[in-house]
C-alpha angles and dihedrals in degrees: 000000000000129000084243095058104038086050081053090052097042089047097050084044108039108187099343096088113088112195086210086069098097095050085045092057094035081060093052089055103052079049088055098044090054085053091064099039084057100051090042078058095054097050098053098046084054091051090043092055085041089050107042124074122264108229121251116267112227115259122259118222116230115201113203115203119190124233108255117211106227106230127169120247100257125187125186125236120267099261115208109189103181116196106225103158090128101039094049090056097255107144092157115147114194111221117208100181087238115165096158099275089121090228101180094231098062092072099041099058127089111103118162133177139218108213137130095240087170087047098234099141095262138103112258117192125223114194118202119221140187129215140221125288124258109281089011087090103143102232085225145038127039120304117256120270143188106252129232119181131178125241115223095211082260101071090266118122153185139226108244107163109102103093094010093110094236091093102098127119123264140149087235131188112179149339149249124192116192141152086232095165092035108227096136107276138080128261128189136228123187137181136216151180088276124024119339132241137233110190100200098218114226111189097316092322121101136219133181111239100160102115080043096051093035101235103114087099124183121359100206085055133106113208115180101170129048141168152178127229140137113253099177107036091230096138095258122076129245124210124235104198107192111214114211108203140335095263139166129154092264095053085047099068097031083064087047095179107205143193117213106243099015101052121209112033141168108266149195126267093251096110101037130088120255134239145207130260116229130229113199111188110210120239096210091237096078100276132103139212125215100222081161096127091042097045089060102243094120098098116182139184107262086216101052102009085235113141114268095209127097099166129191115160126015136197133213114218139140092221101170084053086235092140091248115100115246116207112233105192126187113220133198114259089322127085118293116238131238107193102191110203110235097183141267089051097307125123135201113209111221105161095138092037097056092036092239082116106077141017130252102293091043088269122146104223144198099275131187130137123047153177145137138224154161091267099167093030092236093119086257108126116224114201123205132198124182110225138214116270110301099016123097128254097258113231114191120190126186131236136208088303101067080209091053110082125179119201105235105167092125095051096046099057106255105088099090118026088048091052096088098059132073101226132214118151119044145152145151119248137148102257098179095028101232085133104268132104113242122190131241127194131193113207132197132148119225106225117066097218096042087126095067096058094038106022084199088065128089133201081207123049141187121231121240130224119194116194122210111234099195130238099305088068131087103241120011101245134045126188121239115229115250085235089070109051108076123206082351088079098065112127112234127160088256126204114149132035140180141162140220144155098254099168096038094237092127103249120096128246127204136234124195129196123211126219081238125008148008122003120229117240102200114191112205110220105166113161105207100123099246123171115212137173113212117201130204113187125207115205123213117167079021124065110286097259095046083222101178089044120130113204108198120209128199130185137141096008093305121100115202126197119204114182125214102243120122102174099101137111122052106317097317124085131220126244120288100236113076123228120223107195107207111184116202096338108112094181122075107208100197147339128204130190108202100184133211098278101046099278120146127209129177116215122210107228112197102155126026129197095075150083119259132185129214127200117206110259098011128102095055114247121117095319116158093033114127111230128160118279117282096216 
């Protein structure tokens, strides 16, 4: 700048220009430039933390420990089964009419019944047998009979059956023992392959009034199971007879079932045509009338119009708790009925609906033996029903809908260890009397060489006893080992079963049928301790057996419900009479009657281990008074 110049500056500004102004601004601009050094810093440290990879953290060990149900340690009781078919005086020998044709009947037969048919307080066996086929006759030796001995009050007996009128030949299957005209005693019906047969019982002596009574049915037929119940409630009791299969010898042998290796075999129904069950209503003067079309139980095939139905057990309940018995019947691999008694002798069927119809996985099975009970003595019914070989016992259980049944068989403890075996007789009872019903199954194959085709098959089974452990167990029912049952773990090639008192000690003893052969007398003599009350009913207004009736128990805060029904099982039937175990419980509460009818009657209880007997309307209490059905 020129002296000129900077005279011309100083004079346009006076006293405003500072010569220190330049050093001023060249100060804000080293600040500036900081400033930008800084934030450049910041950035690439940012970029730098962004960039670079963060150190792995050291892994932390998770220990996963899984929830534990708390269950109580629970044992079952020492079980002691003693065989005393000899000693008791049984020599029965079951005839099947086998020559080595392999006809399916001849392996499905062998029904037997517990009753008191000379009313002396005690349990008297019938034992059902078959005969020979026609030209089959043996030249020599008696012809086959049904068997009838009398108990002596101590489990001894007697064969009666020569001049009983129950020693006529039959190729007979099973057995139903009712007082069906009602005049005190108990008569028998049994059916066959061929007409059936109802002995009318006259002070201990028997005569045949079916064609009388027109029950015998169809003659070509072939009826394993039959019962008596009142489905009417009308006072007297009417008869359900089950059909199996349309059969005859020639179909037989067009079906030729057949085992490789082995060649002609008995075989399942598979192939075979069904058939309808009968219900005949009774007239109250000792005839009978088949409503059996009209009250809905003919169920066909909507295809080919052929019956669905190949039955085999049947069970008598009032599931809905309506007051009317419905008919709950097992058939043979096809769907198991529910007849639903609607009232005046008619019947829905409502198997699939109620999901009594098929197993589990939606299968139909190879069903036999049957029955239902309280099992857990909450008022929810458990219905049980004995498969083919390889298929689990099924164990349906109802919900909050009475109608509205699950299959639980797995989670109660009898699925599996019940799948091996082919199933017939079967029933819940409380074998060591702690107030709870235990189950009992009797196994036998059909077909003699079955070993030789499944090597886990047997021709000979042993039966099978699950004891109910209670609700402080896992699962409801535990098995108990075969070591352990004594004479019960005989194999025999079972078919019926059935289960008294026969020594009057208050437990209850069993007694198994073979296909062929001797039956199997099985005396229980566990030694637990157990008190127990057993109750007979005698109806009055209601038909004489009071069968329908649910007696209620109640002791130490559990209230247990036994029904009179004693059609169960495979083609035989239980004592009259019903067993309450009571443990250690040595007061009984209450007891209360609820007859068929809806009539209710408290029973003062004042000593336990014995039998009573009560007598409807008698006792007092609140007898004659109409509540809802106890079942």
């Amino acid at each position: 700048m020129t002296d000129e110049t900077k005279m011309t500056i100083e004079a346009d500004h006076g006293d405003d220009w500072v010569p220190e102004d330049d050093a001023i601004i060249g100060k804000a601009f080293r600040w500036s430039l900081l400033v930008f050094v800084f934030i450049g810093g910041a950035i690439g440290v940012t970029v730098w933390q962004i960039r670079k990879t963060p150190p792995v953290a050291a892994p932390k060990e998770t220990k996963f420990v899984a929830p534990q149900r708390v269950v109580k340690s629970v044992e079952a009781p020492k079980v002691k089964f003693t065989d005393v078919t000899e000693s008791a005086g049984i020599d029965f020998v079951r005839e099947n009419g086998a020559t080595g044709e392999k006809l399916l009947p001849e392996t499905m037969g062998g029904g037997a019944a517990f009753f008191d048919f000379d009313n002396d307080g005690d349990q008297d066996i019938l034992l059902v047998n078959g005969t020979h086929w026609p030209g089959k006759m043996p030249k020599n030796g008696p012809m086959p009979r049904c068997a009838l001995y009398r108990n002596d009050g101590r489990g001894r007996f007697e064969d009666v059956t020569l001049g009983s009128g129950l020693d006529g030949p039959m190729m007979g299957m099973g057995t139903a023992v009712s007082d069906y005209d009602n005049d005190g005693d108990a008569d028998v019906f049994i059916t066959c392959v061929g007409s059936n047969h109802l002995f009318r019982n006259d002070g201990g002596k028997f005569t045949d009034v079916t064609t009388s009574a027109g029950v015998g049915g169809d003659p070509a037929g072939w009826s394993v199971a039959a019962g008596f119940f009142d489905s009417d409630n009308d006072g007297d009791l009417d008869l359900f007879v089950s059909h199996y299969i349309k059969w005859s010898k020639e179909i037989d042998f067009a079906v030729d079932y057949r085992l490789t290796g082995v060649g002609r075999a008995y075989g399942v129904p598979t192939n075979f045509e069904g058939a309808h069950s009968y219900l005949y209503v009774n007239n109250g003067d000792g005839t009978f009338k088949d409503v059996s079309k009209d009250a809905g139980l003919h169920v066909v095939n909507p295809a080919t119009g052929v019956p669905v139905g190949k039955a085999l057990g049947i069970c008598f309940v009032d599931l809905d708790r309506d007051g009317l018995t419905d008919v709950v019947v097992a058939n043979d691999t096809v769907q198991n009925f529910v007849f639903r008694n609607t009232g005046k002798n008619t019947f829905e069927e409502i198997g699939a609906e109620s999901g009594l119809a098929f197993d589990a996985m939606g299968n139909s099975t190879g069903a036999m033996g049957i029955d239902a009970s309280d099992y857990r003595n909450e008022n929810v019914l458990a219905v049980a029903i004995g498969n083919f070989a390889n298929e689990m016992t099924s164990f349906y259980v109802a919900g909050d809908d009475p109608l509205s049944f699950t299959d639980r068989a797995v989670t109660e403890g009898v699925g599996g260890p019940s799948r091996i075996y082919l199933k017939f007789g079967m029933f819940f009872f409380d074998f060591d009397l702690d107030g709870r019903d235990d189950l009992f199954e009797c196994n036998g194959h059909l077909e003699e060489e079955i070993n030789k085709v499944q090597p886990s098959q047997h021709y000979e089974q042993s039966a099978q006893l699950f004891w109910n452990a209670g609700p402080e167990a896992k699962s409801c029912f535990s098995e108990i080992s075969r070591s352990e049952l004594g004479d019960l773990a005989k194999p025999i090639v079972g078919r019926g079963a059935s289960y008294a008192d026969i020594d009057g000690d208050g437990d209850l003893d069993i007694l198994l049928t073979q296909a062929h052969g001797r039956p199997l007398l099985v005396r229980n003599d566990q030694a637990t301790g157990h008190h127990w009350l057993r109750v007979k009913l005698v109806g009055t207004s209601c038909n004489h057996d009071a069968l329908g009736a649910v007696v209620e128990l109640e002791a130490g805060r559990v209230a247990q419900r036994k029904r009179v029904s004693p059609t169960r099982s495979y083609a035989s039937q239980v004592e009259l009479p019903v067993t309450f175990g009571l443990g250690d419980i040595d007061v009984v509460d209450r007891l209360v009657v609820y007859w068929p009818g809806g009539l209710v009657q408290p029973v003062q209880i004042d000593t336990i281990d014995r039998m009573i007997v009560v007598r409807q309307g008698e006792g007092g209490g609140a007898a004659g008074q109409k509540v809802a059905s106890a079942e």
